[in-house]
N, C-alpha and C positions, 0 to 999 in steps of 0.2 A: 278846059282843065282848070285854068284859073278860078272862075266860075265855083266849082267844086272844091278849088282849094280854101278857096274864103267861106264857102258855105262849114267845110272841116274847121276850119279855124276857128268861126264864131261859136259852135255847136261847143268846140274844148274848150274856150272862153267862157262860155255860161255853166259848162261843168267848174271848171275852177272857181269862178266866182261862187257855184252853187256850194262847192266844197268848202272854200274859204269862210260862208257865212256861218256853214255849219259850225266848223273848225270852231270859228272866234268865239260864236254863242256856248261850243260847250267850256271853252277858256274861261270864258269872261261872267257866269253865271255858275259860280262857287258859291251852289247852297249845299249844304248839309243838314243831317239830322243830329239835333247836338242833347236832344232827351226824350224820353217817353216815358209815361206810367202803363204799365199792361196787367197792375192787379190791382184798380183803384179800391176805395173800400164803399161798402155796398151803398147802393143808387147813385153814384157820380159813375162816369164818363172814363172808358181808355180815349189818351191824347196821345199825340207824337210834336213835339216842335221843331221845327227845321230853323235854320240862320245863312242870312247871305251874308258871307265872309267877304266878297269883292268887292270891287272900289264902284261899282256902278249900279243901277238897279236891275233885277233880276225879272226877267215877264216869266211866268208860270202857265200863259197858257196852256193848253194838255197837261200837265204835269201830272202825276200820280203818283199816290199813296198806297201801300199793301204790304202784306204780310207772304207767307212763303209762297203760300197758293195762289191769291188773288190779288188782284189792284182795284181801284176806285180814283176818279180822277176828282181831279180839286178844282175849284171855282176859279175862272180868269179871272188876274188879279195881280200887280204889280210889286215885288218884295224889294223894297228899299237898300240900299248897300247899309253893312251894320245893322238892319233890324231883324227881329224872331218873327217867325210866325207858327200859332198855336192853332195844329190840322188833332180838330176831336166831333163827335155827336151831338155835342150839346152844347155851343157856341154861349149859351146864356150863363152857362155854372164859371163860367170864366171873365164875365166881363167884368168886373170890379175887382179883379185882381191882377190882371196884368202890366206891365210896367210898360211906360207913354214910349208911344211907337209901333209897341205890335202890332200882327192883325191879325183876326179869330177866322176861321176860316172849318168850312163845313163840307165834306168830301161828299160825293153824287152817295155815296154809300156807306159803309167801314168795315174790314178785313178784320175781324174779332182775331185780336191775339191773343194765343194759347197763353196759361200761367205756369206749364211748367216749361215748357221752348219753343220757339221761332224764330223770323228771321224780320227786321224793318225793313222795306224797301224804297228807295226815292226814282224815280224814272222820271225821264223828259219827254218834251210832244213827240219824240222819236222813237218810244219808245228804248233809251238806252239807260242802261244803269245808271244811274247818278253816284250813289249810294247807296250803304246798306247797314246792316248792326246786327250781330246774332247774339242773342242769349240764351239763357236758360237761368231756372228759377234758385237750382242751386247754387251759383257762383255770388247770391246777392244772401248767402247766409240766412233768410227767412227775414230779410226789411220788408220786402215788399208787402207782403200780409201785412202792415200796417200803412199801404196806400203811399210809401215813400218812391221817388221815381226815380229811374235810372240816368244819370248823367256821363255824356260822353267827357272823358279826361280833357283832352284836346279837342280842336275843332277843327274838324274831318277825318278826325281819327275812329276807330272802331273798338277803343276799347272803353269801358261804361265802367262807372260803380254806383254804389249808394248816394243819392243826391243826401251830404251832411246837412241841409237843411230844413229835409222833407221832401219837397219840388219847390220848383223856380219858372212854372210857363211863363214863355213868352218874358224874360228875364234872363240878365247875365248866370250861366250856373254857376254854382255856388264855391264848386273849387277851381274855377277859371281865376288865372288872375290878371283884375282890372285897370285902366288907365288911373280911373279915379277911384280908391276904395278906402273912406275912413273904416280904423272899426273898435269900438267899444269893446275893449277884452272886460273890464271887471269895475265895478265899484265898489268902496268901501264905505265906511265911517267910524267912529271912534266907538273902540269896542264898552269902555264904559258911558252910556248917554250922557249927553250933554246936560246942564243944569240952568244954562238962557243962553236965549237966544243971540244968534241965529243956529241954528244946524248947520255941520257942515259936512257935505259928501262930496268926497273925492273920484273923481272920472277916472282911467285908466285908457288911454286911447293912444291905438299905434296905424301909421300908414299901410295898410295891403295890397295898395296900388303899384303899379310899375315909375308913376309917375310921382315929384314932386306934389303936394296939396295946398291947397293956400286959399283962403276966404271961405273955411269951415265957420261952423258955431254947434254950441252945445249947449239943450235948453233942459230945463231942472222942474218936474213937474211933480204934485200931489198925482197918484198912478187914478185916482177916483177923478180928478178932474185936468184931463191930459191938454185941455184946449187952453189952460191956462199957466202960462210957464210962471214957476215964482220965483224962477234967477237962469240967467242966462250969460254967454261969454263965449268972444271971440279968441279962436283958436290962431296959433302962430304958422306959420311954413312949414309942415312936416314932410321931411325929407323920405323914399321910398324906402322901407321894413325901421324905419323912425318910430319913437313914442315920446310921450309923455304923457305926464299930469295934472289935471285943472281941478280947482276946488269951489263948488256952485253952494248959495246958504240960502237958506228957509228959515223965515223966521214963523216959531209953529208954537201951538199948545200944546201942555202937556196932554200926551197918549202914546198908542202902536201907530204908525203910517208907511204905508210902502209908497218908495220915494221911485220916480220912473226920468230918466237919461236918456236923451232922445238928440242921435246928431243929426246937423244941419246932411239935405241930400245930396247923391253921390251915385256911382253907377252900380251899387251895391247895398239895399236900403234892408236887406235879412242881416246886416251887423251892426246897426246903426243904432240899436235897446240895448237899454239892461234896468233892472229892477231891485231895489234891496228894502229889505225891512228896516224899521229906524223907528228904535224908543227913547220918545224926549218925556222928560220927567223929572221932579224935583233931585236936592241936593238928599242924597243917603243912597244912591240906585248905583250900580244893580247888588242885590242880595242875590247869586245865583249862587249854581250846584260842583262844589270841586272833587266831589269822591262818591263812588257809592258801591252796593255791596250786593248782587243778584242774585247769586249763588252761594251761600252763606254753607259753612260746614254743619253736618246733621246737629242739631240741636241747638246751633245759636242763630241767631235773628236777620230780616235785612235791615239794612240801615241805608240814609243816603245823606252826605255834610252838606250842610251851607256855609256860607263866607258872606260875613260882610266887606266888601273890599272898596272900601270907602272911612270919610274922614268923619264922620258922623254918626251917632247911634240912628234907629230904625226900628220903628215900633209893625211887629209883624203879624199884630192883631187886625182878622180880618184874613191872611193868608192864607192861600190852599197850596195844597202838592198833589201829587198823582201819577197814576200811568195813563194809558194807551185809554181806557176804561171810564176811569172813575176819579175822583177827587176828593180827598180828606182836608182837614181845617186841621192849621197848627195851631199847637196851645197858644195863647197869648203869651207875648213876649218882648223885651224892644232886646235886641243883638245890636250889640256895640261896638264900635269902629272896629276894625282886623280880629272880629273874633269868629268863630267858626261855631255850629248849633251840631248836634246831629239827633238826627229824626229815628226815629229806632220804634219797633214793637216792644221792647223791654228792656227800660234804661238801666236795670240791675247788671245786666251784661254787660256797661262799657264804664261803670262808675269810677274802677282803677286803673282803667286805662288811656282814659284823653287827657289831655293837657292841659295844665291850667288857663283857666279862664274860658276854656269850651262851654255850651250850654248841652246841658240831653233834653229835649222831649218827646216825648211819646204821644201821639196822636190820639184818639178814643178810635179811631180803627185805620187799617193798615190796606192800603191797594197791592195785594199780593204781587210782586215782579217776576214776570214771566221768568225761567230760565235760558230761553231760546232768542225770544229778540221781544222787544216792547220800548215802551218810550216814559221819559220822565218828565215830567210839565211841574213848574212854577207858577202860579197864577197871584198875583199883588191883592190888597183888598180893591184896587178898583175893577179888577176882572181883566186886569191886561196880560197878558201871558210873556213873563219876565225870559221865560229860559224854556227850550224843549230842547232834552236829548235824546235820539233813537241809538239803540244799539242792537247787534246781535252777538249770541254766543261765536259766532264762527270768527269775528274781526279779532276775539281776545284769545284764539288759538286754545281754547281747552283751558286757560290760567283760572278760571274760573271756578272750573269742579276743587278745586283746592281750596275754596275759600277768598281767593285773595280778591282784592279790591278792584275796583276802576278809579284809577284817577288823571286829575284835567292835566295837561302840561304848561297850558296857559288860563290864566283866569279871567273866567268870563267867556271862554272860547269854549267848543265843544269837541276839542280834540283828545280822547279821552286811550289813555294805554294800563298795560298791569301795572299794578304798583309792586315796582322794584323791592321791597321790602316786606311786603304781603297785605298790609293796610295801617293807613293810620289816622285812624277815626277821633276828630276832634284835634288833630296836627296836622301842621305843615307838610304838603303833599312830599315823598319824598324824592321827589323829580324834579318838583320844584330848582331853580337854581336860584338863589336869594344869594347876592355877592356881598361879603364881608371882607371888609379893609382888603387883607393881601390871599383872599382866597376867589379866585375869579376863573370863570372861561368865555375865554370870546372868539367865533367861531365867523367866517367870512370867505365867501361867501354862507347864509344859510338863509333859503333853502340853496342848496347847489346841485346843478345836474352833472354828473361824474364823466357824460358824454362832451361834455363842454370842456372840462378841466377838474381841478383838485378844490379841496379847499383848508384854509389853515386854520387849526384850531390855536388859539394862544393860552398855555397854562399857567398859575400863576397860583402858587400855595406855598407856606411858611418855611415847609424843609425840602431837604431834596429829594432822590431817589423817588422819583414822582412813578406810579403803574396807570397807565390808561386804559380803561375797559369802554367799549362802545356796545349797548344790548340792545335789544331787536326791542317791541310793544310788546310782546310778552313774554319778559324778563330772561332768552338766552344770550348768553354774551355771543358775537357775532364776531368781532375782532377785538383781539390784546397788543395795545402799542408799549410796552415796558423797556424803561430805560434805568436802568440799576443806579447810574452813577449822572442820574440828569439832575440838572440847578432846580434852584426855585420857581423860575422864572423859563419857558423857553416854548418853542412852535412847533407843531405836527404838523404834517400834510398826512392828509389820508383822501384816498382815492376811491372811496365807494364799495373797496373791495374787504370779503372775509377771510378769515384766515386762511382759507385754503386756497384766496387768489379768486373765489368766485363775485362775480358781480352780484351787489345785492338790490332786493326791489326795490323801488320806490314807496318810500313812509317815512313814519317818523322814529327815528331811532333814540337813544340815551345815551350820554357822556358820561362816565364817572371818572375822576379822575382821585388819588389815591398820595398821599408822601409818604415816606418812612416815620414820620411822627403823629401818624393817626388822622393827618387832617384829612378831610376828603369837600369835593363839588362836584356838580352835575349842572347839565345841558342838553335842553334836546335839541336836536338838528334833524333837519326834513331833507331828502333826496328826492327829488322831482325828474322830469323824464325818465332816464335811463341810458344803457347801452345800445347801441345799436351793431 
């Protein structure tokens, strides 16, 4: 009996331990499928990428890959704790793009997934589930047709979107957030070019990381010659959802140059660019475009202004203008400091109407301007292209068929709305806000997102009884803040909202504001995000 009771005993002992090993390995081998492309675009490879989440490494012996129908087992092969690995057909279209650690990995076959639905599957040497992911093609709004892959939210969770930076194999995905993740939101530079050297472009960079950052850099290159940085600089301790701003110089000749921002690496190197154009060029720059006229009423002309918005006259011989198309030469001309030209088919038509000191010329022929959408180009005599603006009928809501103008809200900039007034060819835009002594508005935050908070406008005009009107880009009043018995001097909040209490969208809007003695000012303000 004893005999038989130890033989019982050992037999349950090798089942528990048999259990036990099972147990632990499917504990301790937290891999997941964390993306896949399943409609790449023609002659590349469907992939799937799995990631070991656990603290230890993962053996894959047996393991398999499939779709609803079938499986395919994967190559023995060791998955790292914290590394991706990238299960596709064609192991070679992926090797110079995966991020250090991965590993490429080629399945005995592959389970062709459907593009309009299925199912991803992960199974262990046992044969048990691991994991899984089901789609279908509708819930990805039609990205995928352009070879963008599906990333899971979380990691081992089951629910996917649109990878926001295309794909990421074998790489952190793209809306995971990272221990380490610097990230380059924007660069700027000085909207009128600089006149010597050095150039200076300003970085924009904020922490995306969960963690503290420290011992970044940021290097400043010609984008034609990336291998060699022409200014560089170390970044301070940025604290997690932290920013700030650095300022890198080039000293360059005059021309056009897109300047390329390249941060030091991180576990995150799809935020790490960014790109901007930059025109260095003598003292007189830039002559760009502050009005123009597309849509002209039956029988009078288009036209489009220039500004010289500089301290210097500017000989514009040599000059061309144009659309989308074609390019005409302006008359010879030099346009002298803050004076404005306008370009017209038939300068008989605006001869009592601009302001003194305007120039008219009229071209020997004219690049007809679409009414629908086209673009307006600048070109200098040296062939460098000073200014382009696209636009379409649909952004100025119809303000057009009336005749009325486009004009800039800033100069130099190509944020272009109706003109509040209907045009004013060879004047001062009338959107413009030019402050005089005690006629001012100063507005703060701007831009401001209304989901965040308010912002306060400060008004400030000679008498009292001040009316505020705020208009939409093409020219409806949107909200009236009227104060019958308000000072000279005094602050609004306004909230984003129109008269009726409704949230408005995101643009750029017009301030005018009004006293009882005629005087009036204007301001645009931008509302960015939105409601939620």
């Amino acid at each position: 009996m004893s005999g038989k009771f130890n033989m019982l005993s050992l037999r349950i002992l090798k089942i528990a331990v048999f259990l036990f090993i099972i147990y632990s390995r499917a504990f301790a081998q937290t891999v997941y499928i964390t993306e896949f492309l399943f409609m790449p675009l023609s002659g590349l490879p469907e992939w799937v990428e799995i990631y070991n989440a656990g603290d230890s490494p993962a053996i894959l012996s047996g393991w398999k890959l499939g779709d609803a129908i079938s499986v395919k087992t994967l190559p023995p092969c060791t998955l790292e704790a914290g590394a991706f690995a990238v299960l596709c057909q064609n192991p070679s279209t992926f090797a110079d793009t995966l991020c250090a650690g991965a590993l490429l990995l080629q399945p005995s076959g592959w389970s062709v997934l459907n593009n309009d639905a299925d199912l991803v599957r992960l199974l262990d040497e046992t044969d048990s589930l691991r994991h899984s992911i089901s789609y279908t093609s509708a819930q990805f709004g039609g990205c995928m047709t352009y070879g963008v892959s599906a990333e899971a939210t979380t990691i081992g969770g089951s629910e996917i979107a649109c990878c926001p930076s295309g794909s990421t194999p074998g790489c952190a995905n793209a809306s995971w957030p990272l221990l380490r993740d610097l990230r380059l939101d924007s660069l700027s530079v000085e909207v009128n070019p600089v006149t010597s050297p050095p150039a200076v472009i300003t970085a924009f960079i904020s922490n995306a990381g969960t963690e503290a950052f420290s011992g970044g850099r940021a290097f400043l290159f010609e984008s034609h010659e990336p291998t060699s940085p022409l200014d560089s600089a170390d970044l301070p301790n940025i604290q997690p959802e932290g920013s700030l701003s650095i300022e890198l110089r080039a000293s360059l000749s005059n021309g056009r140059y897109e300047m390329l921002v390249i941060l030091s690496e991180d576990d995150n190197p799809t935020n790490n660019s960014a790109s901007i154009d930059l025109l260095f060029g003598p003292s007189g720059w830039p002559i760009c475009v502050t009005e123009f006229l597309f849509m002209p009423a039956v029988g009078l002309p288009e036209w489009i202004e220039i500004y010289n918005d500089s301290d210097e006259p500017v000989d514009l011989t040599g000059w061309r203008f144009g659309d989308e198309v074609s390019l005409k030469s302006i008359p010879p001309c030099t346009l002298n400091a803050g004076t404005f030209a306008v370009l017209c088919q038939d300068t008989a038509a605006f001869v009592d109407s601009i302001c003194e000191g305007a120039v008219l010329l009229q071209p020997s022929s004219w690049p007809a301007l679409n009414n629908d959408q086209d673009l307006i180009r600048l070109i200098d005599s040296s062939d460098i292209e000073r200014q382009s603006i696209s636009y379409t009928a649909l952004e100025f809501g119809g303000c057009m068929s009336a005749g009325i103008s486009a004009e800039v809200v800033t100069i130099g900039e190509v944020n272009f709305v109706c003109s509040p007034s209907g045009s004013t060819p060879g004047c001062s835009n009338a959107i413009w806000a030019r402050p005089e002594g005690d006629r001012t508005i100063e507005i703060d935050p701007n831009p401001f997102d209304p989901s965040v908070g308010p912002t306060t406008i400060g008004i400030s005009l000679p008498a009292g009884g001040i009316e505020v009107k705020i208009y939409d880009r093409i020219g409806f009043v949107r909200r009236t803040l009227s104060t019958a018995s308000s000072p000279a001097g005094f602050n609004l909040i306004w909230d984003g909202l129109d008269d009726s209490g409704k949230a408005l969208p995101a643009g750029i809007y017009i301030i005018l504001a009004n006293d009882s003695a005629g005087n009036s000012v204007k301001e645009a303000v931008a509302i960015i995000g939105g409601r939620r």
